[in-house]
C-alpha positions as CSV (number, residue, x, y, z in Angstrom):
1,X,29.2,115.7,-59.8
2,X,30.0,115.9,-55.7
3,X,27.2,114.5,-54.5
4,X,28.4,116.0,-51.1
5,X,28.8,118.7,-51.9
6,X,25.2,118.9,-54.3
7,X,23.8,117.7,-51.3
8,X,25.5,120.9,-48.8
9,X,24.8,123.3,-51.6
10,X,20.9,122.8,-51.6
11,X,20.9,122.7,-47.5
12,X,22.9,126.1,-47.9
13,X,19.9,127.4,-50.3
14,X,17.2,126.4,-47.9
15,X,18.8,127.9,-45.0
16,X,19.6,130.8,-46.3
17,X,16.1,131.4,-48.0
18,X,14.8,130.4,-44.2
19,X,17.3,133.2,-42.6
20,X,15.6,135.6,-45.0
21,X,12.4,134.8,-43.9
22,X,9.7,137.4,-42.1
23,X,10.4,135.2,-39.1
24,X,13.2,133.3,-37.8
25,X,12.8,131.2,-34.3
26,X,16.0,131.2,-31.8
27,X,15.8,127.3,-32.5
28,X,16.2,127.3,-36.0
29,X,18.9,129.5,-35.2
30,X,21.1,127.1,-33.4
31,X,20.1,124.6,-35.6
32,X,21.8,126.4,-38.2
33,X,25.0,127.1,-36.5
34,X,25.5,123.6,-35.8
35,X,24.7,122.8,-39.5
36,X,26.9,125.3,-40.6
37,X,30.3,124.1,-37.8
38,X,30.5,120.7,-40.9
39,X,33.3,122.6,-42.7
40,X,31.6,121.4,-46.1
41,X,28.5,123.2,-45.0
42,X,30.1,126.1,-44.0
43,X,31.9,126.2,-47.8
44,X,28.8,125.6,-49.5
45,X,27.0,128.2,-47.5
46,X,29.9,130.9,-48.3
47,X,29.4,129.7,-51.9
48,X,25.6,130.4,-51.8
49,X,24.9,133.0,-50.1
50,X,28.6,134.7,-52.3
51,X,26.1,134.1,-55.8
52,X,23.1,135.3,-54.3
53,X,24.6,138.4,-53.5
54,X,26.5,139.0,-56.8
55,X,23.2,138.0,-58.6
56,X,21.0,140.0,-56.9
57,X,22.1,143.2,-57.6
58,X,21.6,141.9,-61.8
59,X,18.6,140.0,-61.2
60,X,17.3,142.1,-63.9
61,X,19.9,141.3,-66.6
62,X,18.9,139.1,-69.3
63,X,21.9,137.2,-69.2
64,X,21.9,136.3,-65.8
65,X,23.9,133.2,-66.5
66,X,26.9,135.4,-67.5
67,X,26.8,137.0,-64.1
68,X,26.5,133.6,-62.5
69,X,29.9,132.8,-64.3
70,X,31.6,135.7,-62.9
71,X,30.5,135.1,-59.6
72,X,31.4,131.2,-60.2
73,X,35.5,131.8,-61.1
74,X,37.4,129.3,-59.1
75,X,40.4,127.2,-59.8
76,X,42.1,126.4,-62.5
77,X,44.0,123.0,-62.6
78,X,42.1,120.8,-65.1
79,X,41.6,117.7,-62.2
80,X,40.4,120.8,-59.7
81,X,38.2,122.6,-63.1
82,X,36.3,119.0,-63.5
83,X,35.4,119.3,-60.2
84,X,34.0,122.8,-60.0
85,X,32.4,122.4,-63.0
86,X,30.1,119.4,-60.9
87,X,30.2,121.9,-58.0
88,X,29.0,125.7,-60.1
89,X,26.3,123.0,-61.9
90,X,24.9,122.3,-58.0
91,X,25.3,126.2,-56.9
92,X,23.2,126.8,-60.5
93,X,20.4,124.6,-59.1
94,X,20.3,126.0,-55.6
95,X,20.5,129.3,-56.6
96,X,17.9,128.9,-59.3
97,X,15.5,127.7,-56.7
98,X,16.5,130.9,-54.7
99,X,15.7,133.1,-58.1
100,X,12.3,131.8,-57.4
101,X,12.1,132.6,-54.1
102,X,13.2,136.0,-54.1
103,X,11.1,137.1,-57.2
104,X,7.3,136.4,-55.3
105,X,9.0,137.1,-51.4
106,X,12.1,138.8,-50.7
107,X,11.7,141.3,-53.5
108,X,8.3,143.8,-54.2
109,X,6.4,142.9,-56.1
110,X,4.2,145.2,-58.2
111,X,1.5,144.8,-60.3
112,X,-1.8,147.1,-61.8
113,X,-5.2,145.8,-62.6
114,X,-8.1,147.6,-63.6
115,X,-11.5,147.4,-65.7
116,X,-13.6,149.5,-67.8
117,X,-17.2,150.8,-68.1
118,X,-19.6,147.4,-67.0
119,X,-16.5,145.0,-66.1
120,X,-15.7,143.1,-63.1
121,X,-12.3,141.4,-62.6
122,X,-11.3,139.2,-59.7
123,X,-7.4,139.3,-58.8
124,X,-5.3,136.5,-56.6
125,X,-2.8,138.3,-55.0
126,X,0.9,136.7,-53.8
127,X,0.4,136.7,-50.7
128,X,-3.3,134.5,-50.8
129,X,-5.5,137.7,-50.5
130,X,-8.1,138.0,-52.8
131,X,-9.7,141.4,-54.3
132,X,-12.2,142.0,-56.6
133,X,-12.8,144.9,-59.2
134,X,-15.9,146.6,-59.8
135,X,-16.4,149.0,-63.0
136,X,-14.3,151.7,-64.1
137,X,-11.7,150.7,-61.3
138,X,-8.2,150.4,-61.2
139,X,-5.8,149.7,-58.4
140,X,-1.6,149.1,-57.8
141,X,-0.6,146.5,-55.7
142,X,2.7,146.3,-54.1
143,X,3.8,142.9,-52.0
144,X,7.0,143.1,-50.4
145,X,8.6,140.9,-48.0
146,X,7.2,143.6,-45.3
147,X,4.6,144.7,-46.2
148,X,1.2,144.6,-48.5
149,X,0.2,148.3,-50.2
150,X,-2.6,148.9,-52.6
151,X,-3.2,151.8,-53.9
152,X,-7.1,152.5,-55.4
153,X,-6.6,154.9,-57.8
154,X,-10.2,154.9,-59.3
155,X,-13.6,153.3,-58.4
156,X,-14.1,150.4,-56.0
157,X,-12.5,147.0,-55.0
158,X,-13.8,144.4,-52.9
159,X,-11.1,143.1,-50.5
160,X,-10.3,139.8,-48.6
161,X,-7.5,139.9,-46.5
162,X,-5.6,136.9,-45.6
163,X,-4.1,137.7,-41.8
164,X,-0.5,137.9,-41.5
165,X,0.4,140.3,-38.6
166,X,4.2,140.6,-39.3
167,X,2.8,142.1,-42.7
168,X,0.2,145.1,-42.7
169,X,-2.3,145.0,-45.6
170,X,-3.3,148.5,-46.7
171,X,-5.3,150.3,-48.9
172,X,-4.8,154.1,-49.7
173,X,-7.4,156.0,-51.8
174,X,-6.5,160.1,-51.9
175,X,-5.3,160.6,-48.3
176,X,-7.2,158.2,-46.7
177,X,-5.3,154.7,-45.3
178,X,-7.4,151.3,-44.3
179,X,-5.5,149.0,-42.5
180,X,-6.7,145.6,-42.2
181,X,-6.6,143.2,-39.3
182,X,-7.7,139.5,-41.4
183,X,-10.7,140.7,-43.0
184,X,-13.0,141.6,-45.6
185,X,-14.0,145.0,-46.6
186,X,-15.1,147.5,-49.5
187,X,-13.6,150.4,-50.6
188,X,-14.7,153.4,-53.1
189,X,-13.8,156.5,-54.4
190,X,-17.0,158.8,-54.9
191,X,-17.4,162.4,-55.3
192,X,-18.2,163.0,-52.1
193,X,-14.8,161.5,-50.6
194,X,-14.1,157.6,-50.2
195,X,-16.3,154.9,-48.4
196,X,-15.3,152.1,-46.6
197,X,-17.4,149.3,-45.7
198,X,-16.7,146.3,-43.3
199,X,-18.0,143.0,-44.0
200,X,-16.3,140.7,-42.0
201,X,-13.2,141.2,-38.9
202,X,-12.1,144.8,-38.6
203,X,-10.2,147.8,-40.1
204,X,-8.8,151.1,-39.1
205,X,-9.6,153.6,-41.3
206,X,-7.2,156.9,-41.2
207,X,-7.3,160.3,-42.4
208,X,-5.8,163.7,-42.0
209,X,-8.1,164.5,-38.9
210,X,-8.7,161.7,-36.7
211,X,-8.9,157.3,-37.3
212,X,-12.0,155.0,-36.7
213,X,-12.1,151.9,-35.9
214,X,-15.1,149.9,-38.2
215,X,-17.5,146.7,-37.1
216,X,-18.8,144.6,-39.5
217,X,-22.0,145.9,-41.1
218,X,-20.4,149.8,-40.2
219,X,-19.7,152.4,-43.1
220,X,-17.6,155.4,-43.2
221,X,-17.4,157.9,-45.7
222,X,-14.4,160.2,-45.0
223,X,-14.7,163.5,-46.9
224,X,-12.4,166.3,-48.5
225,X,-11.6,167.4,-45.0
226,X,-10.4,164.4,-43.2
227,X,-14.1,164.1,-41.5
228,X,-16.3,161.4,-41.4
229,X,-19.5,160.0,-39.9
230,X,-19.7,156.1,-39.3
231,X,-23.2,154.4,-39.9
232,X,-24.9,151.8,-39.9
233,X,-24.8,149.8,-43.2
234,X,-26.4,147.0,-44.9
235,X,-23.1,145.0,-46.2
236,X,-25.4,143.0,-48.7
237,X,-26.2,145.9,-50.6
238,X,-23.2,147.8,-50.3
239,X,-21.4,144.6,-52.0
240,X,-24.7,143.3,-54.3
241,X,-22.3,144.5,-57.5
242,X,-20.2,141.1,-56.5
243,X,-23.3,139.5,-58.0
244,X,-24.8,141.8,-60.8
245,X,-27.0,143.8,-59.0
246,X,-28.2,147.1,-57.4
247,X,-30.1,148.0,-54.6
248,X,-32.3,151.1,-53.8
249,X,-33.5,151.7,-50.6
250,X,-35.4,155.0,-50.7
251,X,-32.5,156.4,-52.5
252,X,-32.8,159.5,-54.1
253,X,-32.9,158.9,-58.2
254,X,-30.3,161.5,-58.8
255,X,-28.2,159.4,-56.6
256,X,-29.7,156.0,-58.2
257,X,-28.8,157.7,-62.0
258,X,-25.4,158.1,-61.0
259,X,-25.3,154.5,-59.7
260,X,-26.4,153.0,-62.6
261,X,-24.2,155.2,-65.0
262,X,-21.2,153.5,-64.0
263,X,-22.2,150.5,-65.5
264,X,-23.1,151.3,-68.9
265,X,-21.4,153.5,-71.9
266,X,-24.5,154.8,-72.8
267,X,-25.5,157.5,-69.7
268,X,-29.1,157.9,-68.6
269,X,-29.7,161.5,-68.5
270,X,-32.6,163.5,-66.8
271,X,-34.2,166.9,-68.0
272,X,-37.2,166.8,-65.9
273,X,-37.0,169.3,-62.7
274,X,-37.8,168.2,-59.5
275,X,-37.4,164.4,-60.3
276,X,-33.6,164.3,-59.1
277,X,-34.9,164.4,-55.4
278,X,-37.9,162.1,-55.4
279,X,-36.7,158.6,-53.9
280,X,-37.0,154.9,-55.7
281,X,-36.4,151.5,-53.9
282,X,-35.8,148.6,-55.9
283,X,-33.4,145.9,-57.4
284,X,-32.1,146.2,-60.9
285,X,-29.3,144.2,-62.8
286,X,-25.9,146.0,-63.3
287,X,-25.5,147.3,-67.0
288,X,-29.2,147.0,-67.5
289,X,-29.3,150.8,-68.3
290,X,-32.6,150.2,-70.5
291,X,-34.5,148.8,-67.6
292,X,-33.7,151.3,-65.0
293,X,-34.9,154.1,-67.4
294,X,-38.6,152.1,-68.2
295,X,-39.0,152.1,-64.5
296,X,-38.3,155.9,-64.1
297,X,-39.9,156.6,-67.4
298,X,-43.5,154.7,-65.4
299,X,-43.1,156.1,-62.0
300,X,-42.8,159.5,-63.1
301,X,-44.8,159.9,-66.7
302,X,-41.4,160.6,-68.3
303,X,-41.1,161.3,-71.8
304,X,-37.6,159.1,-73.3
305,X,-36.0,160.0,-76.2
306,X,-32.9,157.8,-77.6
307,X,-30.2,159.9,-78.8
308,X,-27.9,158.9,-81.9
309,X,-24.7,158.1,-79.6
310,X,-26.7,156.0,-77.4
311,X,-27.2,158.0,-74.0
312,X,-30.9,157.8,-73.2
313,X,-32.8,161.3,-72.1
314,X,-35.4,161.2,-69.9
315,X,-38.0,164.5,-70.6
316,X,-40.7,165.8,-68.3
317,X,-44.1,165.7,-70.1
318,X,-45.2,169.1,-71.2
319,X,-48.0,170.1,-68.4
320,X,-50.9,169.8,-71.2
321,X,-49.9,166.6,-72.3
322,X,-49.7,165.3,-68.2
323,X,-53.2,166.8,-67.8
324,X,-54.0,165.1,-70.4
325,X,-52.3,161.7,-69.7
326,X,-54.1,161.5,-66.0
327,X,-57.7,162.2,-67.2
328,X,-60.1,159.7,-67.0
């Protein structure tokens, strides 16, 4: 093989996978102009960056070797043949490391995770971020030599951001966009619209109507409309799922059921008027449906029944039988 030449081809690869970069200084610039004046450089870049382009548009063939032989044609003379062969064996190598490149930088990258009823799953994206699943959640990611895009398309994820300005991290959920600026931050689709909440650093949340800009330990829940009020929120709680629990804080228990439902396969259900707006506070382990419905069947003199397919029914006591419960 040229060892020259293996040499030039290899430098060509780097430089051109530098060129490509998100950022290119005006010094690395001239540095590669006067690399590239050594006429055995400038070949070996021609040859390079003439495969990479060929290649590219059948980086999806399975045969990409065949299209690296098309590309690769050159002369014909057997002394001349030899030494191409050495030659289209160093372009294979520099190349290849290209292939590498471009498949986690230059070109998107997509991928979908998600988890059912009472799961968690923590995801590493490509570009060092970090994101975390709770139940019943799914989200597409989408990492592109431009950009960073995830799409929550059910539930709630966890997110922290490595910072990269040149490349804006952002989550949609329905119409509403959070862009963040090297953070950490929570995000969840409810009935009621989609909630953001800042932990660490800062994010603009947009929607149709108007865009706030969150401080760590702020909430926002932006509604149908494109409206939403920020508060004040403990980012503890908001987040305790990251560690198996829930937290009530004077929470009402319709609100608390629907909580805890999310967690389990087996739904607590309530048929006792009135109780839906009474308020608990408390801690209780994620999935632990059983428990949370012994504490509500206590506070409130509940009757529970255990249906056949699992869900768990939480009865009013007749008003004779509550009479007769409280007496002395």
């Amino acid at each position: 093989m040229d060892d020259e030449y293996e040499r030039a081809a290899q430098e060509a690869a780097d430089w051109l996978q530098r060129l490509n970069s998100r950022s290119v200084t005006a010094e690395e610039v001239t540095r590669f102009h006067e690399w590239r004046r050594h006429p055995g450089n400038a070949a070996a870049y021609s040859d390079v960056e003439s495969v990479w382009n060929t290649s590219e548009s059948l980086r999806d063939d399975p045969d990409i070797d065949e299209a690296l032989q098309g590309a690769l044609k050159r002369p014909r003379g057997p002394v001349e043949r030899r030494r191409w062969y050495g030659r289209r064996q160093a372009l294979m190598v520099a190349v290849g490391g290209l292939f590498a490149f471009g498949a986690v930088y230059l070109y998107p990258h997509s991928s979908a995770y998600e988890t059912k009823a009472g799961e968690q799953r923590a995801v590493s994206l490509a570009d060092g971020s970090d994101l975390r699943l709770n139940t019943s959640s799914r989200v597409a990611v989408t990492i592109s030599k431009w950009s960073r895009r995830v799409e929550l398309q059910r539930g709630e994820a966890l997110f922290t951001v490595t910072h990269d300005a040149s490349r804006p991290f952002i989550v949609s959920a329905a119409d509403v966009e959070v862009t963040a600026l090297g953070t950490k931050f929570d995000v969840r689709r409810t009935e009621a619209g989609v909630r953001v909440v800042l932990l660490e650093g800062s994010v603009l949340v947009r929607s149709s109507s108007h865009t706030v800009r969150l401080e760590p330990g702020q909430a926002v829940t932006v509604t149908e409309d494109g409206s939403g009020t920020v508060r004040k929120l403990d980012p503890g709680d908001a987040v305790a799922w990251v560690s198996g629990r829930l937290v009530f804080r004077q929470t009402p228990v319709s609100e608390a059921l629907t909580e805890v439902n999310r967690y389990t396969l087996h739904p607590i259900e309530l048929d006792a008027p009135g109780i839906g707006g009474e308020v608990v506070s408390g801690t209780f382990a994620t999935g632990d449906a059983e428990g949370f419905a012994s504490a509500l069947t206590e506070l409130f003199n509940l009757h529970r029944e255990k249906q056949n397919d699992g869900r768990i029914v939480l009865k009013a006591l007749k008003r004779d039988a509550l009479q007769g419960a409280t007496m002395p």
